[in-house]
C-alpha positions in Angstrom: 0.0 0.0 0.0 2.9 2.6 1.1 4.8 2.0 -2.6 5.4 5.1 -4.2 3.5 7.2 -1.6 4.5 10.3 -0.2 5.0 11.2 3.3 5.8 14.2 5.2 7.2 13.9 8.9 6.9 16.7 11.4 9.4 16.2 14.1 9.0 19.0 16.9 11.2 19.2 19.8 10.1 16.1 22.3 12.1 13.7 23.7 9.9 10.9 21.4 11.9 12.4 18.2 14.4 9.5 19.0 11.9 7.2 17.7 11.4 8.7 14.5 14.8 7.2 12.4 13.1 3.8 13.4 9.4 5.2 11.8 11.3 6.5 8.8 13.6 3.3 7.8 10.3 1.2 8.3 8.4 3.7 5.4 11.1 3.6 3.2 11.9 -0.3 3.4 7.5 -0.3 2.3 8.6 1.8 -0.8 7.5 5.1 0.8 9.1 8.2 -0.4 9.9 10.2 3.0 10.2 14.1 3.4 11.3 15.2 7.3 10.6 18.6 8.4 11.9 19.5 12.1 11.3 22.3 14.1 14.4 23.9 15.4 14.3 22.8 19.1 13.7 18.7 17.5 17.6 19.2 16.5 18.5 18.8 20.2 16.9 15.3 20.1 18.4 13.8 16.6 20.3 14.8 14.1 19.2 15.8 11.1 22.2 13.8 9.3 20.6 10.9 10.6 17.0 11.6 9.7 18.7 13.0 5.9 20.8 9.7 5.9 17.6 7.0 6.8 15.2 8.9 4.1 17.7 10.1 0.9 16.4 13.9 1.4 17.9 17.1 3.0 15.7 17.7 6.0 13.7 20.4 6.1 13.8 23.0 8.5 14.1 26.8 7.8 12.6 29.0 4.9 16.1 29.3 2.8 18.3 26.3 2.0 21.4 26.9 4.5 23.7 25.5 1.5 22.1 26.8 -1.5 20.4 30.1 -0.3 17.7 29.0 -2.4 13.9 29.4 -1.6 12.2 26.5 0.0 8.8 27.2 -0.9 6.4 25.4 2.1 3.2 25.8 -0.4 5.3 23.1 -3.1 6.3 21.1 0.1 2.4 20.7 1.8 0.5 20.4 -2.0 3.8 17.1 -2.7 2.6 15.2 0.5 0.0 12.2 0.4 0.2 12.2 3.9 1.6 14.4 6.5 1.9 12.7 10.0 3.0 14.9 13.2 5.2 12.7 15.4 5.7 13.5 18.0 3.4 16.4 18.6 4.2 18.3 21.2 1.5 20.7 23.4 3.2 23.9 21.7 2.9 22.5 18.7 -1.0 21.3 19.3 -1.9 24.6 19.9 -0.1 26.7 17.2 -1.9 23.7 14.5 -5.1 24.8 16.0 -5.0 28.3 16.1 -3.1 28.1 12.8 0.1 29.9 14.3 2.5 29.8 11.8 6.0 30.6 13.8 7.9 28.1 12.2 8.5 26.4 9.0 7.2 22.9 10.1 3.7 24.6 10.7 3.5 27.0 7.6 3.6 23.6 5.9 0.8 22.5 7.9 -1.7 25.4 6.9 -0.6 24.9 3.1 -1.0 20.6 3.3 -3.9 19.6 0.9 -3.5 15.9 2.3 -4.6 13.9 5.5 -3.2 15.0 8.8 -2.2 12.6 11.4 -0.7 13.6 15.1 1.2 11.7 17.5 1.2 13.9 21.1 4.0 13.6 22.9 4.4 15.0 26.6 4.2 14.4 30.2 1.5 13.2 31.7 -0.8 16.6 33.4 0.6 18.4 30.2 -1.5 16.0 28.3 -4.1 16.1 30.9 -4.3 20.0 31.1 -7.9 21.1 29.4 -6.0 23.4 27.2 -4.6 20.5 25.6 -7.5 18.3 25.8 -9.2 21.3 24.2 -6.9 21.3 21.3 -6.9 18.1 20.7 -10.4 17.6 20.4 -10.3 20.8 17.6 -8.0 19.3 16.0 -10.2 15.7 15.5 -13.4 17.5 14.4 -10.9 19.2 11.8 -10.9 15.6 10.8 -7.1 14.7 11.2 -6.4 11.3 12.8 -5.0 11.5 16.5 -2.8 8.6 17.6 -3.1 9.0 21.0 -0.3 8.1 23.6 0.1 5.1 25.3 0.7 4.7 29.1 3.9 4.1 30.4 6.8 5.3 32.1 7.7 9.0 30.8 11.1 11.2 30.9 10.2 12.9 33.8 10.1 9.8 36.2 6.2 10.2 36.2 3.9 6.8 34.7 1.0 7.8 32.9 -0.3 8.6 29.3 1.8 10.6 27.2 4.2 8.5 25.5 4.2 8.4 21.7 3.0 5.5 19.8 5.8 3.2 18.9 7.5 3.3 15.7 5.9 0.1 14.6 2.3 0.7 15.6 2.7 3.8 13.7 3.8 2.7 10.7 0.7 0.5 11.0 -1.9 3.2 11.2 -0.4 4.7 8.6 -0.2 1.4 6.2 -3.6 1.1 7.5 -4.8 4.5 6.4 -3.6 3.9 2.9 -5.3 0.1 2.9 -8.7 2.0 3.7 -9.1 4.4 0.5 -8.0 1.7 -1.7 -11.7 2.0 -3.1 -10.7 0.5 -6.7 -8.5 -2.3 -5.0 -8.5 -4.9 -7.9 -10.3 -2.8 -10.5 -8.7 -2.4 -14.1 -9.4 1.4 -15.2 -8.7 2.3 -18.9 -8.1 5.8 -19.6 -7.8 7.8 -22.2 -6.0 10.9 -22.3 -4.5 14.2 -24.4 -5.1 14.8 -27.9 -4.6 12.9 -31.3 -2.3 13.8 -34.1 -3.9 13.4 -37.8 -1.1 14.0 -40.2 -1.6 16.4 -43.2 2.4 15.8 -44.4 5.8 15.1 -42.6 5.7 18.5 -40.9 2.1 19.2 -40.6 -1.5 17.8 -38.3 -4.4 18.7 -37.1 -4.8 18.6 -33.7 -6.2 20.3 -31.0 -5.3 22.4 -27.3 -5.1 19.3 -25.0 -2.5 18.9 -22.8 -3.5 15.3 -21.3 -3.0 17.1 -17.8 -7.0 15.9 -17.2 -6.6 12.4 -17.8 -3.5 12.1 -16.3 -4.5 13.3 -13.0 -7.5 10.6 -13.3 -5.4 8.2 -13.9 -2.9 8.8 -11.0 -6.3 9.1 -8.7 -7.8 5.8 -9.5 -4.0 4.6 -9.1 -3.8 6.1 -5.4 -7.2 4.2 -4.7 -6.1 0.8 -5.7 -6.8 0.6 -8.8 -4.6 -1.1 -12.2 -4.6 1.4 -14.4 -3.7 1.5 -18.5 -3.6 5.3 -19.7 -3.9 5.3 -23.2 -1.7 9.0 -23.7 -1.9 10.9 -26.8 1.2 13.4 -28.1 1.7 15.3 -24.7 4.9 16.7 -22.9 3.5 15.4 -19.6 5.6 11.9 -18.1 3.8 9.6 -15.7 6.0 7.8 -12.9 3.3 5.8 -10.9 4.4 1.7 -10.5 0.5 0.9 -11.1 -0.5 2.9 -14.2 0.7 1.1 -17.7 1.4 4.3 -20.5 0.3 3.2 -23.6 1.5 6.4 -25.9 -0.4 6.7 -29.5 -0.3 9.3 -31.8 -3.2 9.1 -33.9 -7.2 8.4 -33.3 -6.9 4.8 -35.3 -3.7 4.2 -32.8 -5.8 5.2 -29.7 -9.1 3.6 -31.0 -7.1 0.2 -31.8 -5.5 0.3 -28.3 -8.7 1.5 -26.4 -11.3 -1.8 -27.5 -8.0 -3.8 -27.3 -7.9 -3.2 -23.0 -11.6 -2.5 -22.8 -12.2 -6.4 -23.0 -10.3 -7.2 -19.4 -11.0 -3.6 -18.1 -13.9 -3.1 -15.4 -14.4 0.9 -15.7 -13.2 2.9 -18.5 -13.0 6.8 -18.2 -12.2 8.4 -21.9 -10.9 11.9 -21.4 -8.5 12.2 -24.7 -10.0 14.8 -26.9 -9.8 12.6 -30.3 -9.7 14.3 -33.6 -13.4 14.1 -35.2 -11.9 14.0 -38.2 -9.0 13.0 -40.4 -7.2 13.8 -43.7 -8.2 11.8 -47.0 -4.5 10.9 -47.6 -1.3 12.6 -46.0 0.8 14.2 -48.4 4.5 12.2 -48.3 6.4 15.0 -48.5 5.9 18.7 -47.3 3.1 21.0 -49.2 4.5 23.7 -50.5 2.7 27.2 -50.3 0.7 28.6 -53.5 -0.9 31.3 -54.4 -4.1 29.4 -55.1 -6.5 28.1 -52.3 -5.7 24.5 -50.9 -8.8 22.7 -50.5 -8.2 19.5 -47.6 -10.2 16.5 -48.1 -11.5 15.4 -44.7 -13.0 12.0 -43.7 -14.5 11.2 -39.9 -12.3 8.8 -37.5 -13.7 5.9 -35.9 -15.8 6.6 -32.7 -13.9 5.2 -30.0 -16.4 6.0 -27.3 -19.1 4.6 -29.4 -17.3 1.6 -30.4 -17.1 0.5 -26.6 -20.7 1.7 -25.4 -21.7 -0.9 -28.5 -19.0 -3.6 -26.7 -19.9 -2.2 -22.9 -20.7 -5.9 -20.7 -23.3 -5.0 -17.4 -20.2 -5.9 -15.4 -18.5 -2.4 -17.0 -18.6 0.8 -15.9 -18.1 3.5 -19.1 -17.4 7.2 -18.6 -17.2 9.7 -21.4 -16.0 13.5 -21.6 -18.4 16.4 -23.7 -17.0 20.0 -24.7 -19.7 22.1 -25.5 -19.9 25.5 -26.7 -23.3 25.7 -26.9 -26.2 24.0 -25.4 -24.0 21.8 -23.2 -26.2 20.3 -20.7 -28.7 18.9 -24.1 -25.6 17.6 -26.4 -24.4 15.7 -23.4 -27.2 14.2 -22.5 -27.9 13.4 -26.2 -24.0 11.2 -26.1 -24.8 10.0 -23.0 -27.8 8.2 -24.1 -26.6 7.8 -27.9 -22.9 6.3 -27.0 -24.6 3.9 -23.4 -22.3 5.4 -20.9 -23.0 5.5 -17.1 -21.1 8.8 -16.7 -20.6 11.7 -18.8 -18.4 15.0 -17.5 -19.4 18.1 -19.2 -17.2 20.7 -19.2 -17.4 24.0 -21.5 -15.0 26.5 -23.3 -17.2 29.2 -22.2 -16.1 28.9 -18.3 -12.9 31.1 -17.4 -10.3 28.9 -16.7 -12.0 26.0 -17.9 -10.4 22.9 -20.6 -7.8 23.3 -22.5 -4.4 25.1 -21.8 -5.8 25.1 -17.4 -4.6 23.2 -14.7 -8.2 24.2 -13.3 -11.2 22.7 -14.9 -15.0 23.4 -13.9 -17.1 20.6 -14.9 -21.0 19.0 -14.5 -21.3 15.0 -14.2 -24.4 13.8 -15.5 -25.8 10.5 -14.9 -28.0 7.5 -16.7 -30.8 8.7 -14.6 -29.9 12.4 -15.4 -28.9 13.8 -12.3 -27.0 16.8 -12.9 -24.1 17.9 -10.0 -22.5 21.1 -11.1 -18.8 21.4 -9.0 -17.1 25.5 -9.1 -13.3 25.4 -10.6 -11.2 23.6 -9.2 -7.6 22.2 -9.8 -7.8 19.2 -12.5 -5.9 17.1 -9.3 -9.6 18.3 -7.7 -12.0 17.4 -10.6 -10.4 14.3 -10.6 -11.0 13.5 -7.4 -14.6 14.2 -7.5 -15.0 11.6 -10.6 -13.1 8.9 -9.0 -16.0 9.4 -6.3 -18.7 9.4 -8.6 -17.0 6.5 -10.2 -17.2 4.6 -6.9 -21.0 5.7 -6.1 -21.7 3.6 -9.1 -20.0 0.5 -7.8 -22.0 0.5 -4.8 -25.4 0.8 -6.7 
C-alpha cells in the first residue's frame, strides 16, 4: 500500500523524536518516499544527518536552503505530501496547528498541506491532561485529522502515565492502515484515455487540437492512489507519468488510440475516456511537405472511428463507461444526447465558455451527469480536484 506514496514527517522538539529514524527506515523499506521537516528545538533530540541519511532527502527545516540560499517554498512542500503525520506532537505545537500559528516552517507547511493530517502527542503526563490540551486536541479531531493518541507508560520525567508516543511500529501500521482503507478501486482495471490525437496532413504538418493530457492524467494517477490497475492510453503530450500501477500506452493518432482502447476495454472493469480525439482525419497525407501557392488549398477530410461509441456498442453490465463532452453551446442537451446515444454510465461536461476552464488550465470546472440524469454542477477547481470528484462518482456507481 505505502509504494510510491509520499510522506511528510513533522518532528517537533520532544524527547519521542528518538523514535522517529526507526518510523522512517520502516516507510522507506514499504517503498515510501519520505520528506522530514523538524522544528528547530527537534535538532536537540536527533540529528538531522541521521534523519537525511535513513530517508535520501535534505531535511527540512528553515525558509532558505542553508547550503544553496535557495527558496524553500512550504506551499510546493504541503501540495507534494500524500500524507503528512506529526510525530511526536508536542502541546506547543498542538496549539499553534489549531489556532493556525505559523512561527515556524514545520507549521507554515501544515496550513498549506492539501493531504490527511495525522498527530502523535508527545508529553508528560498533566501536560496531556491540562484542558487546554484536551481542548486542542479535540479541535483538532473535528478538523478531521487522525490523532494517535499516547500510550501509558513510564515518561522522561520519572512520572507513569499517558503521554508516551505510539511506537515506531504501531505507527507505521496506522499509517499502512490509512492507505489500505481508500483503496476503493482495490482490484479494479481502469482504462483511460487521455491528451489529444495527431492526424497528419504531411511530414511536418496535423491537425490537432489544445489538449494537454493534464485531465486524464490526474485521473489516472487518482484511481491509481485508490487501488486501482490502471492502462492510460496518452496521446502526443509533454507530460511523463511515474506511478508503479498505471501502464502508459503512448499513440499518436485516433486509429492508434481507437485500436489500443477496444483492445484493454475487453479485461477492463471501468473505463474513463478523457482524450480529446480528432473528429476527423485527412483523406491521404501528403509524403512530403506541401509547398505554399498562391491558389486556395482545399483538404479533403474523412471522420475517425468513434472510440467512445465503439465501446458503449461492446460495454458488458459488469462495466462501468465514462465519457467526456465540450460544449460551446447547449452543453447540458448535447451531453445528455451522447450520453444516451454512446450507453455510458457517466458523462463530465465541461465547457470553453467557463474562465479557466479545458484546454491550456490546470483548473477545470465541470458538470457530471448520470443514466438517470442527475446533474451535480462542481465550481473550478484544480484538475488534481476534478479528478477527485470523478473517481468518487466512479465509486458511487459501484455500490449501486
Amino acid at each position: 500500500m505505502l509504494k510510491g506514496k509520499k510522506i511528510l514527517i513533522g518532528i517537533t522538539g520532544g524527547i519521542a523524536a528518538y523514535k522517529i529514524p526507526l518510523l522512517i527506515r520502516l516507510l522507506v523499506k514499504a517503498g515510501a518516499e519520505v520528506q522530514i521537516i523538524m522544528t528547530p528545538n527537534a535538532k536537540d533530540f536527533v540529528t538531522p544527518l541521521t534523519l537525511s541519511t535513513l530517508s535520501g532527502k535534505p531535511v527540512l527545516s528553515g525558509f532558505f536552503n542553508s547550503e544553496t540560499g535557495e527558496w524553500q517554498s512550504h506551499v510546493e512542500v504541503g501540495l507534494w505530501a500524500d500524507l503528512f503525520i506529526v510525530a511526536p506532537a508536542t502541546a506547543n505545537t498542538l496549539a499553534k496547528m489549531n489556532f493556525g500559528i505559523a512561527d515556524n516552517y514545520l507549521l507554515t507547511v501544515y496550513l498549506s498541506a492539501r493531504c490527511h493530517v495525522m498527530i502523535a502527542p508527545a508529553m508528560d503526563l498533566d501536560m496531556y491532561k491540562h484542558p487546554a490540551t484536551r481542548q486542542n486536541i479535540l479541535a483538532l479531531k473535528q478538523r478531521g485529522h487522525t490523532i494517535i493518541d499516547p500510550t501509558s507508560g513510564e515518561l522522561a520525567s520519572g512520572l507513569c502515565g499517558e503521554g508516551r508516543m505510539e511506537e515506531p511500529a504501531e505507527l507505521f501500521r496506522k499509517i499502512d492502515l490509512f492507505f489500505k482503507e481508500k483503496q476503493t478501486f482495490a482490484g479494479k482495471k481502469v482504462l483511460i484515455s487521455a491528451g489529444p490525437t495527431h492526424e497528419a496532413i504531411d511530414p511536418v504538418r496535423f491537425i490537432g487540437n489544445h489538449s494537454s493530457g493534464l485531465m486524464g492524467v490526474e485521473i489516472a494517477k487518482v484511481f491509481a492512489e485508490k487501488g486501482a490497475e490502471v492502462f492510460l492510453v496518452l496521446g502526443p503530450t509533454n507530460l511523463s507519468v511515474d506511478h508503479p500501477e498505471i501502464h502508459v500506452y503512448p499513440v499518436t493518432t485516433a486509429e492508434e488510440m481507437y485500436e489500443q482502447c477496444t483492445l484493454l476495454f475487453t479485461h477492463c472493469d471501468i473505463a474513463v475516456m478523457s482524450a480529446a480525439v480528432a473528429d476527423y482525419k485527412p483523406k491521404e497525407a501528403f509524403g512530403n511537405k506541401i509547398k505554399k501557392q498562391k491558389n486556395a488549398f482545399a483538404l479533403d477530410l474523412i471522420p475517425t472511428k468513434d472510440i467512445l461509441q465503439a465501446l458503449g456498442n461492446a460495454k458488458q453490465k459488469s462495466q462501468l463507461l465514462i465519457g467526456f463532452a465540450l460544449e460551446t453551446e447547449n452543453p447540458v442537451p448535447n451531453a445528455l444526447k451522447k450520453l444516451h446515444a454512446k450507453n455510458l454510465d457517466l458523462i463530465i461536461l465541461n465547457s470553453l465558455t467557463d474562465p479557466g476552464a479545458g484546454f491550456k488550465h490546470t483548473t477545470n470546472k465541470v458538470t457530471i451527469i448520470d443514466r438517470e440524469e442527475k446533474i451535480i454542477d462542481f465550481p473550478l477547481k484544480s484538475k488534481k480536484e476534478v479528478a477527485s470528484d470523478i473517481s468518487l462518482a466512479v465509486e458511487k456507481l459501484l455500490t449501486v
